[in-house]
C-alpha positions as protocol buffer text, in pm:
chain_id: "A"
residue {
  index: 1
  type: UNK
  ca { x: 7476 y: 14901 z: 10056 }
}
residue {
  index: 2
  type: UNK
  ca { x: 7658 y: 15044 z: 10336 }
}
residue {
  index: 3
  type: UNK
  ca { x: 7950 y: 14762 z: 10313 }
}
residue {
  index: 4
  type: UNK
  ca { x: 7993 y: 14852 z: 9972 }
}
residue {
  index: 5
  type: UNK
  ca { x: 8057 y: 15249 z: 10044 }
}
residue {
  index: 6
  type: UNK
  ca { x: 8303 y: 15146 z: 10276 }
}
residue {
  index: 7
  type: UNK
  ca { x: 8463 y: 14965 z: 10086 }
}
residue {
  index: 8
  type: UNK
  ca { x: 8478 y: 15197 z: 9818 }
}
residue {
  index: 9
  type: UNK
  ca { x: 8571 y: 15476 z: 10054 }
}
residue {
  index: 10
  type: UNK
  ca { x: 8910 y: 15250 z: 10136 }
}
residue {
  index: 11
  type: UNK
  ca { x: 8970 y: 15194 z: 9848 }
}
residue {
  index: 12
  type: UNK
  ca { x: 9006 y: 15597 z: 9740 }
}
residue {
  index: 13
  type: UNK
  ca { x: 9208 y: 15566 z: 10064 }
}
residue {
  index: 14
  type: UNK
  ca { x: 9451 y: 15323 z: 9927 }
}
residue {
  index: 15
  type: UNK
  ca { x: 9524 y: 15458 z: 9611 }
}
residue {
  index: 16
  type: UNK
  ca { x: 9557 y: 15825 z: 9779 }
}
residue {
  index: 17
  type: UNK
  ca { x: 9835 y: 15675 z: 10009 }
}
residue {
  index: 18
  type: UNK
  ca { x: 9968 y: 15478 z: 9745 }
}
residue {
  index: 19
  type: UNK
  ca { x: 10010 y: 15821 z: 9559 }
}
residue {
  index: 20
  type: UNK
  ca { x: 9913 y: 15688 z: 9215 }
}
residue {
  index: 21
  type: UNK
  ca { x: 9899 y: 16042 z: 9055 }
}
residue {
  index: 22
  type: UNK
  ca { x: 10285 y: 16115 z: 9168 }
}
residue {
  index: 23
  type: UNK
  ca { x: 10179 y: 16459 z: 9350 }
}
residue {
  index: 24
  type: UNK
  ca { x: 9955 y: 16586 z: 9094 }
}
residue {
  index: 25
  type: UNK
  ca { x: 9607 y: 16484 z: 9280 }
}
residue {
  index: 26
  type: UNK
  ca { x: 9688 y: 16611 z: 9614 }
}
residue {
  index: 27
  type: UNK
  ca { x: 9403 y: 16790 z: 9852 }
}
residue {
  index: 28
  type: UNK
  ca { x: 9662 y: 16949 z: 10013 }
}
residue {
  index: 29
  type: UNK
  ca { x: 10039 y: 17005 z: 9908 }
}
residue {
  index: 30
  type: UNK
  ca { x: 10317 y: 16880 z: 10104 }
}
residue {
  index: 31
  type: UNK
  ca { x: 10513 y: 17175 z: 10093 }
}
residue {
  index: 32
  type: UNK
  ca { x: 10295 y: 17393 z: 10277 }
}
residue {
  index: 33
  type: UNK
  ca { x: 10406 y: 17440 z: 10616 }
}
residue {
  index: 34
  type: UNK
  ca { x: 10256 y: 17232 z: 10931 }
}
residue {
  index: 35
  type: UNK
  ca { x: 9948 y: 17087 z: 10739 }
}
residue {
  index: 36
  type: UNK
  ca { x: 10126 y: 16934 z: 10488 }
}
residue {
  index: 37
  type: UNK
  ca { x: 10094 y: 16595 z: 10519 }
}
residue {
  index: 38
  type: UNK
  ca { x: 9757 y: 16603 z: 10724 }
}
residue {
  index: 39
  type: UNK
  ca { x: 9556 y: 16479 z: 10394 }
}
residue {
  index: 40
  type: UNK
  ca { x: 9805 y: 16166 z: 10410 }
}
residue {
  index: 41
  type: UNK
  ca { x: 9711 y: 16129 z: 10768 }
}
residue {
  index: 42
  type: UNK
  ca { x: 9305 y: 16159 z: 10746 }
}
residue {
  index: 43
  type: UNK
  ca { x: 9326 y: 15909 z: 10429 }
}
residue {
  index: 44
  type: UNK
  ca { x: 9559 y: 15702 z: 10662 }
}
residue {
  index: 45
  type: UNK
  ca { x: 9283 y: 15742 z: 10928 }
}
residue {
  index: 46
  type: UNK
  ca { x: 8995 y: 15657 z: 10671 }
}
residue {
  index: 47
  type: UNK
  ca { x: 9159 y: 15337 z: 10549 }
}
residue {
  index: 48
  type: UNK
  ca { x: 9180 y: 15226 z: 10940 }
}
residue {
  index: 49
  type: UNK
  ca { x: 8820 y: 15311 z: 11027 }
}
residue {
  index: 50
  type: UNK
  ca { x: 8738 y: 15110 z: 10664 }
}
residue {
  index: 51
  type: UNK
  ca { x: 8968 y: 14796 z: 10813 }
}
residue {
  index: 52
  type: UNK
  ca { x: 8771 y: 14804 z: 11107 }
}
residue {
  index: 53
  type: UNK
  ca { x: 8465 y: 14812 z: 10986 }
}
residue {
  index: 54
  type: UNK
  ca { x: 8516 y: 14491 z: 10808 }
}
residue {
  index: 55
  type: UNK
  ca { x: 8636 y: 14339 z: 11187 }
}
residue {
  index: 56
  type: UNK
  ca { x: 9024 y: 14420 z: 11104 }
}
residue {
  index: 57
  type: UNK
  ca { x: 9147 y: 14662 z: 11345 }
}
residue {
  index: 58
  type: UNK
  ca { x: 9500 y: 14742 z: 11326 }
}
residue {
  index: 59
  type: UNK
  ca { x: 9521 y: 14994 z: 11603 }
}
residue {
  index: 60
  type: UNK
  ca { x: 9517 y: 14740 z: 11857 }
}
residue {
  index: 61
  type: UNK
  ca { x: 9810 y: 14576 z: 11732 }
}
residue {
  index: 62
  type: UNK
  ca { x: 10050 y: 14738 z: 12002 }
}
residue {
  index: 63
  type: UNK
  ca { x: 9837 y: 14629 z: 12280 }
}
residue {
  index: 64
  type: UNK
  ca { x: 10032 y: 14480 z: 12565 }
}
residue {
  index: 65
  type: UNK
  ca { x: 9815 y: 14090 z: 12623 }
}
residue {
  index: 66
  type: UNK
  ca { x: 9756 y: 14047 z: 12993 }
}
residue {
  index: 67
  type: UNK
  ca { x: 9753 y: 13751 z: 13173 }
}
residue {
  index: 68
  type: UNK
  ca { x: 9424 y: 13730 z: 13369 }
}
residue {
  index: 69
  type: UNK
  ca { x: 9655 y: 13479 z: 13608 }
}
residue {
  index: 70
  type: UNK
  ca { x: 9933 y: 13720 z: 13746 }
}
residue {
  index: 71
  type: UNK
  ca { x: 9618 y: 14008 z: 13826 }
}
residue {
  index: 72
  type: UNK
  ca { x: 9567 y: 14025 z: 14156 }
}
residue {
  index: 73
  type: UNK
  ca { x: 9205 y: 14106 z: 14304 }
}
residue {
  index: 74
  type: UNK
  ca { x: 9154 y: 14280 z: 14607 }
}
């Protein structure tokens, strides 16, 4: 039951980013000053904590790999 709320809830998140209802369906409009675009942003932040629930996580994909073999204990 949960899986499928989550799933639902990214999929709201999609189709808010994808902007499906050209500006008309907007929580908050983009013109106003310094919060603007923060309903992009916590429907951008949804859709990534809905990816990662489902074992996709995209915000580690600028993580530097390290080589266990060049660390040097001490």
């Amino acid at each position: 039951m949960k899986g499928i709320l989550v799933f639902c809830l990214g999929i709201i998140a999609v189709l808010y980013l994808l902007n499906i209802g050209v500006g008309v369906i907007e929580l908050i409009p983009d013109n106003v000053p310094l919060v603007g675009n923060l309903d992009e942003g916590g429907a951008a932040t949804l859709l990534l904590m809905c990816l990662r629930y489902f074992g996709i996580d995209l915000t580690k994909i600028f993580e530097k790999k390290t080589d266990r073999k060049n660390i040097i204990e001490v």
